[in-house]
C-alpha positions in Angstrom: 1.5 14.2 89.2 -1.7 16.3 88.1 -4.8 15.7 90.6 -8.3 15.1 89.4 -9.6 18.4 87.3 -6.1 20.0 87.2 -4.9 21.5 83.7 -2.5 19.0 82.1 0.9 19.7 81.9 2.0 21.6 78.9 3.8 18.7 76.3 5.3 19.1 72.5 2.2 19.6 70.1 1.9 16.8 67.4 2.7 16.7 64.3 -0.1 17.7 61.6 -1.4 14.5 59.6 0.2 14.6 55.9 -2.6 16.2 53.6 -2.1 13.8 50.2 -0.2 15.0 47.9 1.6 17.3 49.7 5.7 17.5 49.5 4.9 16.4 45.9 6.5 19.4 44.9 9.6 19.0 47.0 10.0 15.3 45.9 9.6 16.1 41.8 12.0 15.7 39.7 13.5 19.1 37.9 12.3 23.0 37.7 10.7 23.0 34.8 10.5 19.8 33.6 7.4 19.3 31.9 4.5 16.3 33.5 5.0 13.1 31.6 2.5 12.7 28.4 3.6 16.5 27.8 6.9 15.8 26.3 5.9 15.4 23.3 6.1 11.6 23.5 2.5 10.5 23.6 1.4 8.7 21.0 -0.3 11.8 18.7 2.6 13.8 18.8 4.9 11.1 17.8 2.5 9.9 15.3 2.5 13.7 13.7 6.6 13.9 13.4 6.4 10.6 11.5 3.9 11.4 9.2 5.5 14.7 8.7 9.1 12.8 8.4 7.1 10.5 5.7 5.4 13.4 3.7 9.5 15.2 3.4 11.0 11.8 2.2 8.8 11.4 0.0 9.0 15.2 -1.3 12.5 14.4 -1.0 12.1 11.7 -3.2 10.3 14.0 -5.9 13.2 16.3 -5.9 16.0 13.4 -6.8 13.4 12.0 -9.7 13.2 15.7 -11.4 16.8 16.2 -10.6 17.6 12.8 -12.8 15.1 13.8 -15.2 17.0 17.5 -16.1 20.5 16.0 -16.4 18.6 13.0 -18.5 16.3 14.4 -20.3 15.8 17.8 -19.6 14.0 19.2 -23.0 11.9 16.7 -22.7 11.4 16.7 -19.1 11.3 19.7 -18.0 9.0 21.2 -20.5 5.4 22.3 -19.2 3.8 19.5 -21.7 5.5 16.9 -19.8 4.8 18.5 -16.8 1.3 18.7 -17.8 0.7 15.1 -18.8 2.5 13.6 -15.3 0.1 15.6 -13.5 -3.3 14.8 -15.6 -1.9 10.7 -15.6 -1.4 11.1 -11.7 -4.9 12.2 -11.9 -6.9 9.2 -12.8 -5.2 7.2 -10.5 -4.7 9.4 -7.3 -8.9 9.8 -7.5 -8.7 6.1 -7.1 -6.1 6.1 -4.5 -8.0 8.6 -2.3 -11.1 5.6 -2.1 -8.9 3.2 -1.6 -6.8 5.0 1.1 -9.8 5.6 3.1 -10.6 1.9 2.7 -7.4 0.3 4.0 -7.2 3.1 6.7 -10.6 1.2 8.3 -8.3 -1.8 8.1 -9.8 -3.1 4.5 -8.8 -4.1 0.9 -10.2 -3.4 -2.7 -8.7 -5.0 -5.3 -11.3 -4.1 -7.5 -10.9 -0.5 -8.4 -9.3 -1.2 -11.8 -11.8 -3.4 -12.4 -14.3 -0.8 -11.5 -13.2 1.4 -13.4 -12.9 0.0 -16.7 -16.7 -1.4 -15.9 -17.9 2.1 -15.5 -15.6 3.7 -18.7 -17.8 1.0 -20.7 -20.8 1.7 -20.0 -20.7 5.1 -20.0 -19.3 5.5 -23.3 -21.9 2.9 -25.3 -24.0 4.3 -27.8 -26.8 4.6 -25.9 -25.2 6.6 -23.1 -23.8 9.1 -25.2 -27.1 10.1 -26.5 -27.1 12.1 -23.0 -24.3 14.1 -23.8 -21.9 14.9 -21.1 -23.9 14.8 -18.3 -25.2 11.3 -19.3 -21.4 9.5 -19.3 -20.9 11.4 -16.2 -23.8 10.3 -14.4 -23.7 6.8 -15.8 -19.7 6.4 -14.7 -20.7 7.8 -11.1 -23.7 5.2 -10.7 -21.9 2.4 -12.2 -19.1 3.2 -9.8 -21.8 3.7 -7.0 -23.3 0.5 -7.8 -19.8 -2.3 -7.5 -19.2 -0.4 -4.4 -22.6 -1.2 -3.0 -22.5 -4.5 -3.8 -18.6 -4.9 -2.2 -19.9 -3.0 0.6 -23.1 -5.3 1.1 -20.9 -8.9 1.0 -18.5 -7.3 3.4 -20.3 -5.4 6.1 -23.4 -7.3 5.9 -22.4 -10.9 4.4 -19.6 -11.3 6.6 -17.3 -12.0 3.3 -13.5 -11.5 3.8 -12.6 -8.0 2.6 -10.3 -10.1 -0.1 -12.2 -12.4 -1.2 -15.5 -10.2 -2.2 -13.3 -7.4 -3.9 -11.6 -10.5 -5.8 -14.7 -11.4 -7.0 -16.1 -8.2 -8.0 -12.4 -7.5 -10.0 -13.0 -11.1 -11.9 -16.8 -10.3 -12.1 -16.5 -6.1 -13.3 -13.8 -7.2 -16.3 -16.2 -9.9 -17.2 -18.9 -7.4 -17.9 -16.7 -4.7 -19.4 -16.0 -7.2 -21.8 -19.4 -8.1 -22.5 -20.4 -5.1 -22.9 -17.8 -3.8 -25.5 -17.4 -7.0 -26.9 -13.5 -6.9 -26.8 -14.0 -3.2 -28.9 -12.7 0.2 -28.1 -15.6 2.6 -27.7 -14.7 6.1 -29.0 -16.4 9.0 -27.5 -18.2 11.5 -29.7 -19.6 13.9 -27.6 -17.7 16.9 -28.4 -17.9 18.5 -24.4 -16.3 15.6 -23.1 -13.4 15.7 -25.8 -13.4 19.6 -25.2 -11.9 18.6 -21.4 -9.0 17.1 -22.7 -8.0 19.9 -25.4 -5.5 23.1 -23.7 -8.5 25.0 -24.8 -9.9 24.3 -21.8 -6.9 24.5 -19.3 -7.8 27.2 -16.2 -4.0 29.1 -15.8 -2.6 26.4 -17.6 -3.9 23.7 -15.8 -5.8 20.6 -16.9 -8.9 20.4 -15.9 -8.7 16.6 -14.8 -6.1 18.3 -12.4 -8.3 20.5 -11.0 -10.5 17.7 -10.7 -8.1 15.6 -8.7 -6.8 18.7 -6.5 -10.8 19.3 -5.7 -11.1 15.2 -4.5 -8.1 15.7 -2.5 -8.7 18.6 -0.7 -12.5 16.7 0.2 -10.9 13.7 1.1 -7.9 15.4 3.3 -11.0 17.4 5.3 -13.5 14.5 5.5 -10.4 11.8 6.7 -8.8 14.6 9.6 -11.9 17.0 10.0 -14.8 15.4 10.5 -16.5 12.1 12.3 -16.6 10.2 9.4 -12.5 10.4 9.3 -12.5 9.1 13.1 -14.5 6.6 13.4 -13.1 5.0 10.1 -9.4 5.2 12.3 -11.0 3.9 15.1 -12.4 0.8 12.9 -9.1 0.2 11.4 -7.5 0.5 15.1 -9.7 -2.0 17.1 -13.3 -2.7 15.7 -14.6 -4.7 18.4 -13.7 -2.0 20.4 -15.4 1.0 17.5 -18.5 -1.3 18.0 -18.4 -1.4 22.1 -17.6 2.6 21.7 -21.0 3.0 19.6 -19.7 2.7 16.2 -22.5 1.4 13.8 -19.4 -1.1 12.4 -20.9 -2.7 9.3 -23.0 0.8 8.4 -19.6 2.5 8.4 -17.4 -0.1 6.4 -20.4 -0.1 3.6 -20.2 3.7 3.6 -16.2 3.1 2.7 -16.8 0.7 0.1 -19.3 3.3 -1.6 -16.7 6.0 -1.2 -14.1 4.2 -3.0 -16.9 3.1 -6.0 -17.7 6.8 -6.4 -14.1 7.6 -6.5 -14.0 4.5 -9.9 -16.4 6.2 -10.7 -14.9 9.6 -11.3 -11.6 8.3 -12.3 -13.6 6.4 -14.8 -15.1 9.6 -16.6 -11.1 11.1 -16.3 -10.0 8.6 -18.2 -12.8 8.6 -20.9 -11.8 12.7 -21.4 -8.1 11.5 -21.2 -8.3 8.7 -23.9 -11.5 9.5 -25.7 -12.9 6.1 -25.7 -13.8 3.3 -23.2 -12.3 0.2 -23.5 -12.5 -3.3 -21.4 -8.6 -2.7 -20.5 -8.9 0.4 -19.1 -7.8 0.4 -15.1 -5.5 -2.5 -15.7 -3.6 -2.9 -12.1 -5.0 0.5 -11.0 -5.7 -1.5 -7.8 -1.7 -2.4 -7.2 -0.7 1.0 -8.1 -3.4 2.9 -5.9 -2.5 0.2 -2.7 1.2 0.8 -3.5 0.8 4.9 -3.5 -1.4 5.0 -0.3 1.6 2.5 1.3 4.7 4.2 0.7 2.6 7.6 1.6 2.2 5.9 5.2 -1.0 4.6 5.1 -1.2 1.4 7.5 -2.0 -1.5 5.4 -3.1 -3.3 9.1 -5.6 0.0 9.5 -5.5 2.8 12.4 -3.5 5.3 10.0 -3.9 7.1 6.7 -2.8 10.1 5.2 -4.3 11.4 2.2 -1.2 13.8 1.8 1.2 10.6 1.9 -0.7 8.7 -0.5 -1.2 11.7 -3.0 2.9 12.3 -2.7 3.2 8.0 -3.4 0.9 8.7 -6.7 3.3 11.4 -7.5 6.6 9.7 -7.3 5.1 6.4 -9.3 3.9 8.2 -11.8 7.2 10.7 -12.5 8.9 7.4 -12.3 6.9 6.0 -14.7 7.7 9.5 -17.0 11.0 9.0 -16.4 11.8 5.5 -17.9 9.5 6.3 -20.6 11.4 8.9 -22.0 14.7 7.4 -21.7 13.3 4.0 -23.6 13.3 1.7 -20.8 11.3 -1.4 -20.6 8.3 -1.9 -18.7 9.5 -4.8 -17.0 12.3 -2.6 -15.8 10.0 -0.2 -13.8 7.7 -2.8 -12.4 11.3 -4.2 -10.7 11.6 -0.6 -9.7 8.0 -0.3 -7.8 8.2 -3.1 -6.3 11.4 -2.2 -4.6 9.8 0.8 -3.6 7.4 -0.8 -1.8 9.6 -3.2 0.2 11.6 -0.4 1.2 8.3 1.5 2.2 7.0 -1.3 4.1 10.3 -1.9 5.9 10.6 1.3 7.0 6.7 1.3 8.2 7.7 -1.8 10.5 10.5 -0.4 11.4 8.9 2.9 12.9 6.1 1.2 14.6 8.4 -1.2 16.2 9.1 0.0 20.0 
């Protein structure tokens, strides 16, 4: 035993306290394996491969129709006039199905494009509008367009109205007025710029210049949905809004923002079609709101909100309207091809559910 002051006897030195996290790298699982979340598997990367997967089905899709169309018809088909007129009809309504894809991406519904449109075709093709020229119809479809969707925009964001219930209202309302206006009569156009649009004259490399028109609003609307803030916080809406309010999100400035967009876009289609047709008329847009929610659906666009793809819905536009082409020139009936969309957009719908499902 050690007396009083003595040096202790030498014993085994302890062992070191663990420092955290250390042996983390003995106990991991194999070299090389990447940290979870970095696999690929989190939620933006799978999200990307499905849209992508969407976008080549649908391009997929395109291919069969065009395929059927050369062994069916293909003098008919195949020539660049047809070609020409499926991509100025796609036209008028993609324009429309651009609005409306931003709409439903926030988690919304506007059923009255159509309505919109043909509202906006009228009025900008009365006699005294046309006194203005070109730039008068143009202006006056743009504002008219402008001016539903403020008012949808207003009952929704601001008057707490269901998003299908005000748009419902303004479809009814809009067709009324159209009618009112034209009195049940086909306006024709007889400013000689605007009829100049539609003539090959005035084609740029052989292409329409609606087309160009429609490339230019897709190109704005791919950029302003993926590029910029705007795009964001109109996912975010659609993805949890109580939560897009908590985050910051001015919720009812942004859903009357949308609203406006799609108007604008009536408006716009509304001065296509009054170059493509030459006159305004009260039946102009009929069901342009079930064709442009059906394109933006079967191009992935989340009729619940959280998603849209402005590629996806241009492609949906695409394969309607070759569809469309199609049965027309092989003398089907009309019925024949509404059976066919809406089987179309079962299937899209189907396959939606069954890629969100876990």
């Amino acid at each position: 035993m050690n007396s009083p002051g003595s040096t202790p006897a030498s014993s085994p030195p302890a062992d070191p306290a663990p420092v955290p996290g250390a042996g983390a790298t003995l106990t991991a699982g194999p070299v090389g394996k990447p940290p979870a979340g970095r696999t690929g598997t989190d939620p933006l990367s799978r999200l990307r491969r499905l849209a992508d997967l969407r976008n080549l089905s649908l391009v997929g899709v395109l291919a069969v129709l065009i395929i059927v169309g050369g062994f069916t018809k293909p003098d008919e088909f195949l020539s660049t006039d047809n070609l020409q007129l499926v991509l100025t009809q796609a036209s008028v309504i993609g324009v429309v199905t651009v609005g409306v894809t931003f709409v439903i991406t926030s988690g919304g519904i506007d059923l009255s494009v159509g309505a919109m449109v043909s509202l906006a075709s009228v009025w900008a093709t009365t006699l005294a509008t046309q006194d203005y020229g070109l730039g008068g119809i143009l202006l006056c479809a743009v504002l008219v367009g402008l001016g539903c969707g403020l008012v949808n925009g207003v009952l929704i964001a601001y008057g707490g109205m269901v998003p299908f219930i005000a748009t419902l209202a303004m479809l009814a309302s809009a067709r009324g007025l159209a009618l009112q206006i034209s009195d049940g009569r086909t306006q024709v156009v007889t400013v000689n710029p605007v009829l100049d649009l539609g003539l090959p004259d005035s084609y740029v490399l052989g292409i329409p210049p609606l087309v160009i028109i429609f490339a230019a609003v897709t190109v704005l609307g791919w950029l302003v949905l993926n590029r910029t803030t705007f795009g964001r916080r109109t996912v975010a809406i659609g993805g949890n809004a109580e939560a897009a309010r908590l985050a910051g999100i001015d919720v009812k400035r942004q859903r009357l923002m949308l609203y406006l967009l799609s108007g604008l876009c009536c408006g716009v289609a509304a001065f296509m079609l009054v170059v493509l047709t030459g006159s305004g008329q009260n039946t102009n847009g009929n069901l342009y709101e079930l064709d442009a929610i059906a394109a933006a659906i079967i191009g992935g666009t989340l009729l619940t909100g959280g998603r849209g793809t402005i590629t996806g819905s241009v492609l949906g536009v695409l394969v309607f309207t070759t569809i469309t082409n199609l049965f027309a020139l092989n003398n089907l009936q009309s019925d024949v091809q509404q059976i066919a969309k809406g089987a179309i957009i079962v299937a899209a719908v189907l396959v939606q559910k069954g890629r969100s499902t876990p």
